[in-house]
C-alpha positions in Angstrom: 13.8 -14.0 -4.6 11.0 -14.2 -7.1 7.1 -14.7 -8.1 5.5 -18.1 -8.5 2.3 -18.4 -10.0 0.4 -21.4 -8.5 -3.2 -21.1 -10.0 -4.7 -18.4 -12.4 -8.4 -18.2 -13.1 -11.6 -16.1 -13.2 -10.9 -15.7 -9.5 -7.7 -14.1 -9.8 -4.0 -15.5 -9.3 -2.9 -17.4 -6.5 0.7 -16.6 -6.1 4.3 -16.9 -4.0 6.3 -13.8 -3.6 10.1 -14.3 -2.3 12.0 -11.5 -0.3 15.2 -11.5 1.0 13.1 -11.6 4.4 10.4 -14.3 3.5 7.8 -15.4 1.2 4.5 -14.9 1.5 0.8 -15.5 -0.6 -0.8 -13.5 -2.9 -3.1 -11.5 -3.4 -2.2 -9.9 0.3 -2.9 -6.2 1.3 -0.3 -4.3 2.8 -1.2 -3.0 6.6 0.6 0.4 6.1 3.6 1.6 8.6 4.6 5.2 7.0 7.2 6.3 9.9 8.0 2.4 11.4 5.3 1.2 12.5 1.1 0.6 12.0 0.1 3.1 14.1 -1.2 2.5 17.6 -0.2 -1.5 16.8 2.8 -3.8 17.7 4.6 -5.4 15.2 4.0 -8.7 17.2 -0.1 -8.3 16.7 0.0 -7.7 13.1 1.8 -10.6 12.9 -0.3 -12.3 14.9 -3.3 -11.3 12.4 -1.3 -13.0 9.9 0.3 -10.3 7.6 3.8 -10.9 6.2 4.6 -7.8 4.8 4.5 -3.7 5.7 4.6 -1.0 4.1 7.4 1.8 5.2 7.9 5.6 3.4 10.6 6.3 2.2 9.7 10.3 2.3 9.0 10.0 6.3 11.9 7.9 7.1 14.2 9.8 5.7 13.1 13.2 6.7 12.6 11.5 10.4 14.9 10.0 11.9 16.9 9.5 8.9 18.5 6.6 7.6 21.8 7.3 9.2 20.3 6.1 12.4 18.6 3.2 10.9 20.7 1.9 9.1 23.0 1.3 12.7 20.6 -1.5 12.9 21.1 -5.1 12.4 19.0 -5.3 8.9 17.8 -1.7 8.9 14.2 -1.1 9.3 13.6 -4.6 10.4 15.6 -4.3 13.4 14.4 -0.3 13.9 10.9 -1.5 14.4 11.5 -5.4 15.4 9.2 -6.4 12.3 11.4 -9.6 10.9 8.9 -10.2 7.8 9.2 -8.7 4.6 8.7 -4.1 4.1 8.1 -2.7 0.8 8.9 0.8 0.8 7.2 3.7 -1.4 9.4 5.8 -3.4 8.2 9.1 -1.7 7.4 10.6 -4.7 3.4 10.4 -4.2 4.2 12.3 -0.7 6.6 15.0 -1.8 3.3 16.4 -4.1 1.1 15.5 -2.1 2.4 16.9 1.0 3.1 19.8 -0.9 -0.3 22.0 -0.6 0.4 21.1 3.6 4.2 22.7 3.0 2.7 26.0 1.1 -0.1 26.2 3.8 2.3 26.3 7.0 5.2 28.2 5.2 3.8 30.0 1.8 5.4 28.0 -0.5 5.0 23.8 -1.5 8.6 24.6 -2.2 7.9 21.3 -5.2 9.8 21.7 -8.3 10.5 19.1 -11.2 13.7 19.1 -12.9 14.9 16.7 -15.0 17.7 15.6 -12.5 15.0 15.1 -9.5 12.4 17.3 -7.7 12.9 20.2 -5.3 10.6 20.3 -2.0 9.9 21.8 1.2 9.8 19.4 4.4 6.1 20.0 5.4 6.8 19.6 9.1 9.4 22.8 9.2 10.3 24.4 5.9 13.5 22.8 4.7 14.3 22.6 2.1 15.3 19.5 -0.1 16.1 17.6 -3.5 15.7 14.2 -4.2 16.9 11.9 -7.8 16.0 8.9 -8.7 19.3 7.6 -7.2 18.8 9.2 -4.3 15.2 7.3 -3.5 16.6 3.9 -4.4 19.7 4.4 -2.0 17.3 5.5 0.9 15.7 2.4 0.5 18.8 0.4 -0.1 20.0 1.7 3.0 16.6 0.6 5.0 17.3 -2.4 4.0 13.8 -3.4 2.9 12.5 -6.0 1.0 10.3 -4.2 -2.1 11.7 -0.7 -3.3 9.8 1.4 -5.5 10.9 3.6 -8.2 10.8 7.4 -7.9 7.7 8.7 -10.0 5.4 11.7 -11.1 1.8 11.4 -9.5 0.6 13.7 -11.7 -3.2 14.9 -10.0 -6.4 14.4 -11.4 -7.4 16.1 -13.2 -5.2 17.0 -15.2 -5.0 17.2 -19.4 -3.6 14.5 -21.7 -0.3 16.6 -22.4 0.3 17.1 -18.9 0.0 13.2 -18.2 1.8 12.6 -21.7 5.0 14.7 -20.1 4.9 13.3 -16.7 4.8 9.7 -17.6 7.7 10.1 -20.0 9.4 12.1 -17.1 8.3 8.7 -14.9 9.3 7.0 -17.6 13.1 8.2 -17.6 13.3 8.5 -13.8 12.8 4.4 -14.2 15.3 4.0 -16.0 17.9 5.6 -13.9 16.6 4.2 -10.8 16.9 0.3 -12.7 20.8 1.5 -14.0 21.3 2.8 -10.0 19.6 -0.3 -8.1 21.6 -2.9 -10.9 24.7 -0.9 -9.9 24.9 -1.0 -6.6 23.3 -4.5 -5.8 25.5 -6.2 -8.6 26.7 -9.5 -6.9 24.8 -9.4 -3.7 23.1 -12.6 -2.9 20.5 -11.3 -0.9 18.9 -8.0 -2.7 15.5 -6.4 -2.7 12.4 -6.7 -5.2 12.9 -3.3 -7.5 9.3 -2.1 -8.9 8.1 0.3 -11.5 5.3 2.4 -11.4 2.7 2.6 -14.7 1.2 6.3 -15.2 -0.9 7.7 -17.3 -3.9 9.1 -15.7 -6.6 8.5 -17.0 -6.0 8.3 -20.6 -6.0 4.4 -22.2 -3.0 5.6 -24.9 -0.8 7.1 -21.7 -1.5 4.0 -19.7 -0.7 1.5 -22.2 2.8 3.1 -23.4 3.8 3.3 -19.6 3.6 -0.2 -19.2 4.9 -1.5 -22.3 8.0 0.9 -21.3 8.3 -0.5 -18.2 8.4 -3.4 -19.2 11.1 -2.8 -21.6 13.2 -1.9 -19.0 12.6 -4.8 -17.0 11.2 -5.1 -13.6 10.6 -7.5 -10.8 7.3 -6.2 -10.6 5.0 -3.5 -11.2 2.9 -1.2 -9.8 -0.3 0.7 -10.8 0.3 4.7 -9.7 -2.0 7.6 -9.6 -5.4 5.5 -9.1 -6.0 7.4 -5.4 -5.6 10.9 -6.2 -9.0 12.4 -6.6 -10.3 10.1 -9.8 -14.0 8.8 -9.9 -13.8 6.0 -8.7 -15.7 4.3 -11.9 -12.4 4.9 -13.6 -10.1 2.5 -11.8 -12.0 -0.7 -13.7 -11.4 0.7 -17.1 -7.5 1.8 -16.1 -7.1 -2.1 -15.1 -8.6 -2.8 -18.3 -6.2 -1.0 -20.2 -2.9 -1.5 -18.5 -2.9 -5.6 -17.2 -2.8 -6.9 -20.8 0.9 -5.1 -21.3 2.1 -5.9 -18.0 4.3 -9.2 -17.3 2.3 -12.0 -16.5 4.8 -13.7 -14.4 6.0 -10.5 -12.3 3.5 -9.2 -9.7 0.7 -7.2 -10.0 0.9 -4.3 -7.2 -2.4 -1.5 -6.9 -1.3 1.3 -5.2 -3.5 3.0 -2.4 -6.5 1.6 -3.2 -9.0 0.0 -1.1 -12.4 -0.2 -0.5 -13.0 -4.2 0.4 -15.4 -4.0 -2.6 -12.2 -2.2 -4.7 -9.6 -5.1 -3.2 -12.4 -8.2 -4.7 -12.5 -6.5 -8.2 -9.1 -6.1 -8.2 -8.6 -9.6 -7.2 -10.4 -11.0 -9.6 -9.1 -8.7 -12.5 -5.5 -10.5 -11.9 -4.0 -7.6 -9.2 -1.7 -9.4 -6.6 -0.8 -6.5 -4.0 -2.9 -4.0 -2.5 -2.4 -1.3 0.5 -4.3 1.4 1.7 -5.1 3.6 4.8 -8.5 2.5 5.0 -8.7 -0.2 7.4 -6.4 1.6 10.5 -7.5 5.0 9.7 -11.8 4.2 9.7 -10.6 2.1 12.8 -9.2 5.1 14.3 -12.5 7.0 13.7 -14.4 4.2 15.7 -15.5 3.0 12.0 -15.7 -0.7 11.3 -16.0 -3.3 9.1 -18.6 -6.0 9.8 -19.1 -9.3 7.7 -22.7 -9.9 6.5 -21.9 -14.0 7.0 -19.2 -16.3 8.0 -16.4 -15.4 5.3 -15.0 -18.9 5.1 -18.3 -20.0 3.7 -18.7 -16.6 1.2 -18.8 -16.4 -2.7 -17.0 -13.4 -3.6 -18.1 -14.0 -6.8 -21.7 -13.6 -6.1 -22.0 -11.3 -4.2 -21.0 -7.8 -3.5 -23.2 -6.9 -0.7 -20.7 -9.4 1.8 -20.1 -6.7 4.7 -21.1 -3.3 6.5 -19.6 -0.7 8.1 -20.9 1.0 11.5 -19.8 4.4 13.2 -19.5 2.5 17.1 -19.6 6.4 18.4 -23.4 6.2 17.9 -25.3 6.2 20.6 -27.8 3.8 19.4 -24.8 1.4 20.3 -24.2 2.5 24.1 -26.0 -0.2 25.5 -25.4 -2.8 23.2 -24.4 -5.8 24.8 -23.6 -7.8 21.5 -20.1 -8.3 20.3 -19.2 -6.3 17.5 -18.8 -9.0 14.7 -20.0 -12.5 15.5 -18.0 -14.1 12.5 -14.8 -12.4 13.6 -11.9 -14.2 16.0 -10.3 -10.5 16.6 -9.0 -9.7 20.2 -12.0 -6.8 19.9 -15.2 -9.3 19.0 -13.9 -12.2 21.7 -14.0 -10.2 24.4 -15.3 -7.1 24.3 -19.1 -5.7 23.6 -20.1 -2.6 21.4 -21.2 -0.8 24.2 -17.5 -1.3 25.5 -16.1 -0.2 22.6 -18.3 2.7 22.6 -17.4 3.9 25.8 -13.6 3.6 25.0 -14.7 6.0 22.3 -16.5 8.5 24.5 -13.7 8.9 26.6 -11.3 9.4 24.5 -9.5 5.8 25.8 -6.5 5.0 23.1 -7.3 1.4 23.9 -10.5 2.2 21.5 -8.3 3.3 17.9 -5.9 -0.2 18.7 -8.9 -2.6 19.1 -11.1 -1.2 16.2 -7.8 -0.6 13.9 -7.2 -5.0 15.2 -11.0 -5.3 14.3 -10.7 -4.0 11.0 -7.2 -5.2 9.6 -8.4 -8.6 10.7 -11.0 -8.4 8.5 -8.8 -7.4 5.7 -6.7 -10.2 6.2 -10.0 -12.7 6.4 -10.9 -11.2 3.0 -7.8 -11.8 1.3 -7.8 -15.2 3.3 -11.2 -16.0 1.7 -10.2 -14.2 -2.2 -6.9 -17.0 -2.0 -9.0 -20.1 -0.6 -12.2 -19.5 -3.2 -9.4 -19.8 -5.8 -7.9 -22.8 -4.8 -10.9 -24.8 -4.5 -12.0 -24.1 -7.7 
């Protein structure tokens, strides 16, 4: 298990990341399976897309069905949802405050509550009531068996003052520490074990950032990730956080953005040195009959020069009802090989599920294609 850099330029880095399950390229995006699965997808399509890693919660699972019941499976969530590739888990921490406003809307109170030991919170779905460590979020993911676990942070929301984001990191800061003392303890002389990451805070404060990630790196990760770029920031501010944090990270552990992006968001990132991405964005505009459309054949695009390389279109419109055209003509998707817009449309308009699983196909395809043309414009230069 490890990181290999294979090229680094203006373009980015062009990387191999080992797992347990697999290996795959970098820079990839994530397609994101919260309770087991990409949602309205099999687990043989997105493969057949060509991602090699999934994203799992760690908050959902565990709330629902629990990792008692997955863990009776050969390899744990693997064998739960039939995905043999490689699943990095989030540490639930991002969804136990963010969930929280949900939880105080449906049963008065978010029920969320820092400690030092862990956090307090309210199950949003029906009111219980739990805590959760550090130790407690690496052995959920220990016992899903995946691939990547995440360390158990403070999201702290934006915004929010620079003592606020001074206390929380720290508080990030220490939970890291216990969850790298827990995960060393209890994978100690295993041949096989997972990726452990940790998470850099700060908001939006260059000072904050740059002490999280020199701490984290003092601790010693496999890789780390950049938190609390998704929660309600201008989006101006994520260039300048980058700025700040990359120069103090590892240069030969990877690079991981968290929840972030846009296709324009996942090039700068790209070329600013990030390895990892995931976001909702591509299944959850799909679901809305909102796709992404390339401008011109991607394998013959220069990110570089351009940022005006795709479109997106609301297929609901009725300007599209009798449009015979295929959706994209430079993509290879299931959706653009067979079917017309006005098809798609339709599937829309009456309410057909078969609409959300072959716009949410469209657009992860196109996702993968971009980080398919961000890794080949790097290695022929």
């Amino acid at each position: 298990m490890g990181f290999k850099i294979e090229r680094e330029s203006d373009f980015g880095r062009l990387a191999k990341i080992k797992t347990k399950s697999g290996q795959a390229m970098t820079p990839l995006f994530m397609p994101i399976a919260t309770r087991g699965a990409v949602k309205t997808l099999l687990p043989t399509e997105i493969k057949r897309i060509g991602f090699e890693v999934v994203l799992g919660n760690t908050y959902h699972l565990s709330l629902k069905p629990g990792t008692e019941l997955i863990k009776q499976y050969e390899n744990g969530l693997h064998g739960f949802m039939n995905w043999g590739e490689s699943i990095l888990t989030d540490s639930g921490g991002f969804q136990i405050f963010s969930l929280g406003e949900r939880a105080k809307k449906r049963f008065g109170e978010s029920g969320v509550k820092l400690t030092e030991k862990g956090v307090y919170f309210t199950n949003s779905e029906n009111g219980d009531k739990h805590f959760m460590r550090p130790e407690d979020s690496i052995q959920i993911q220990l016992d899903l068996d995946t691939d990547i676990i995440m360390c158990l942070d403070e999201c702290p929301p934006y915004p929010c003052s620079q003592a606020e984001a001074k206390k929380s990191l720290e508080l990030t800061t220490r939970w890291a520490k216990r969850c790298k003392e827990y995960f060393d303890q209890e994978t100690k002389g295993r041949t096989k074990r997972p990726l452990l990451f940790g998470i850099v805070q700060g908001s939006n404060y260059e000072k904050l950032r740059i002490q999280s990630a020199q701490e984290l790196v003092k601790i010693g990760f496999d890789g780390y990730a950049i938190g609390g770029v998704a929660v309600g920031e201008p989006r101006g501010k994520l260039k300048k956080i980058l700025e700040w944090t990359l120069p103090h990270l590892s240069k030969n552990k990877p690079r991981y953005l968290m929840g972030l992006g846009r296709p324009e968001e996942v090039v700068a990132g790209v070329f600013d040195g990030i390895d990892m991405f995931d976001c909702v964005i591509p299944t959850r505009e799909g679901r809305h009959g909102r796709l992404f459309l390339w401008k011109e054949d991607p394998r013959k695009l220069d990110l570089s020069e351009t940022k005006d390389f795709y479109e997106t279109i609301n297929i609901k419109k009725a300007q599209f009802k009798t449009d015979l055209a295929k959706v994209d003509e430079h993509c290879s998707c299931p959706l653009c090989q067979n079917f017309s817009r006005a098809y798609l449309r339709h599937l829309f308009d009456v309410n057909e599920p078969l609409g959300a699983r072959l716009a949410s196909i469209h657009n992860l395809t196109f996702y993968f294609k971009l980080m398919e043309s961000l890794r080949n414009q790097n290695n022929e230069q």
